[in-house]
N, C-alpha and C positions, 0 to 999 in steps of 0.2 A: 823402151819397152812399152808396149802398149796394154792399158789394162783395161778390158771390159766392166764397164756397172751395171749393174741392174736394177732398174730404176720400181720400185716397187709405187704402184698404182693404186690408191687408196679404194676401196671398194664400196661403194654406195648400200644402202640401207636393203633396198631393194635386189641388187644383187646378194647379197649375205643372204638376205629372205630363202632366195630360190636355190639359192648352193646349198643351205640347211634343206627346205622339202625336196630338194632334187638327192639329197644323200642318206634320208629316212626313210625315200622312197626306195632307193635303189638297193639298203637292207633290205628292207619287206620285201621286196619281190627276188634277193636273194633265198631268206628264210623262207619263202615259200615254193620256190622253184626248188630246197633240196629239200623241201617237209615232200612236194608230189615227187619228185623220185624216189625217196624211201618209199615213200607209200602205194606207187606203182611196182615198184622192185620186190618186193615185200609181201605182194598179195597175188604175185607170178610163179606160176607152177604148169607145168604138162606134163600128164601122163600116153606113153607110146604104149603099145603092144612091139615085145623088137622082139625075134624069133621065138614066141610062145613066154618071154618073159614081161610082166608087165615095171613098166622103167618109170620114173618119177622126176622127171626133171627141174630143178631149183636152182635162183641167182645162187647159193650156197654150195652147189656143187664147183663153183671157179673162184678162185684166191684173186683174182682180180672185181670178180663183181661185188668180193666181201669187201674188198677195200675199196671200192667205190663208196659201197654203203655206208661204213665208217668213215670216208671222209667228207660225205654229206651231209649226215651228224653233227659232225664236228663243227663243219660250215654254218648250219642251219642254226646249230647251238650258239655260236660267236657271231652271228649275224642277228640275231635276238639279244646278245647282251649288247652289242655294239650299239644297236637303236638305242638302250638305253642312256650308255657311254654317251653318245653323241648329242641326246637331247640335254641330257645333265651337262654337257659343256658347253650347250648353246646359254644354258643358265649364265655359267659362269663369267662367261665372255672369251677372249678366243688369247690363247697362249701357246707360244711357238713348239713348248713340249709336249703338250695335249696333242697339239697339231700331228706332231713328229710321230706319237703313238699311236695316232689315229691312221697314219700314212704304215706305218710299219707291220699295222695291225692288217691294213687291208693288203699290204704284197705277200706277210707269211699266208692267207685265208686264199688271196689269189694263185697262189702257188700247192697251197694246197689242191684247193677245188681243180686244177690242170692236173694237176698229178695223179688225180683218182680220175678221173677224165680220160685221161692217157692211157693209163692202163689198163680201162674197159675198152678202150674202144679198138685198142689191138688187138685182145680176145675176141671180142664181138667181131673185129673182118676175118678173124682166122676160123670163129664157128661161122661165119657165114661161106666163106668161100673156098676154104681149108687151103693147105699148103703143099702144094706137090711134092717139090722138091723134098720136102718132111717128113713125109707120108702119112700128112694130119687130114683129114678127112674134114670137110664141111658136116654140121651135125644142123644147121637150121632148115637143113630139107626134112629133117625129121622132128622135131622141135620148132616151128614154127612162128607160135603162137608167143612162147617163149621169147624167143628173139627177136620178134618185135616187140614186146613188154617192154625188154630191155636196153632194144634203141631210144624207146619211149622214155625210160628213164634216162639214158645220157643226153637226152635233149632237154631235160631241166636242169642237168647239172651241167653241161657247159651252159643253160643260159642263166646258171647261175656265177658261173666262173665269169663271163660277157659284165654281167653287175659287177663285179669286184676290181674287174677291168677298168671298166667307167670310174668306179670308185678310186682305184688306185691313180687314177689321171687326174681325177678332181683333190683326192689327198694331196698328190705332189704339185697340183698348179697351188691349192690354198696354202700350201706352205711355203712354197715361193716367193707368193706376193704377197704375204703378209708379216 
């Protein structure tokens, strides 16, 4: 029976350097791609005239754009404490169980971040192009402005899912090789 090893490769000074700023970077511009989604999402509103009523349109009216918002939050909030996390463990120096949480940390965040990703972005094609078959109706011919808001917004939250991604590849190679 043949047994594969895996030869773990010691990692130079300078590599560790860049794996640490390439992984404090890649928080921060998670926390801040889901700080401008909230804060695009958040400050999106239209008002129509629809047959003599005047309508108010808000990410708040869809149970998917609410749960996008709340898992943005959540992201933006544990992408802030993780920067901390991870600077305090560059202190300490590098231990395969830090490691491990730190890996574990970034697939439940990445899994998050898709999840609320996922779920707007199914609503967002069904208000853009509605569903025949359904007899759902496209609302962004009417809502516009709106729905671009809100493209707007899931394009900082998947690029902040993209960071977590990176992140979760870099968690799992440094826990590998080290």
């Amino acid at each position: 029976m043949l047994q594969a090893k895996c030869m773990a490769f010691p990692l130079s000074k300078s590599s560790k350097r860049n794996s640490f700023i390439a992984q404090i970077t890649l928080r921060v511009f998670a926390a801040a791609f889901t700080l401008a989604a909230i804060c695009v999402m958040t400050t999106s509103s239209q008002s129509i005239l629809l047959l003599g009523f005047n309508i108010n349109a808000h990410y708040s009216d869809s149970s998917a754009l609410r749960f996008l918002l709340v898992t943005d939050s959540i992201v933006c909030a544990f992408s802030v404490l993780s920067v901390l996390f991870v600077y305090g463990l560059s202190r300490l120096g590098s231990d395969v169980k830090y490691q491990f949480c730190v890996f574990l940390h970034d697939m439940v965040i990445m899994g998050l971040a898709i999840s609320g990703c996922a779920a707007a972005t199914a609503v967002g094609y069904i208000s853009r192009y509605g569903e025949d078959k359904m007899g759902w109706m496209a609302v962004c011919n009417h809502v516009g402005k709106l729905c671009n808001r809100m493209m707007i917004s899931m394009v900082f939250s998947y690029l902040a899912f993209f960071s977590y991604f990176a992140l979760s590849l870099m968690s799992g190679n440094k826990l590998m090789y080290e």
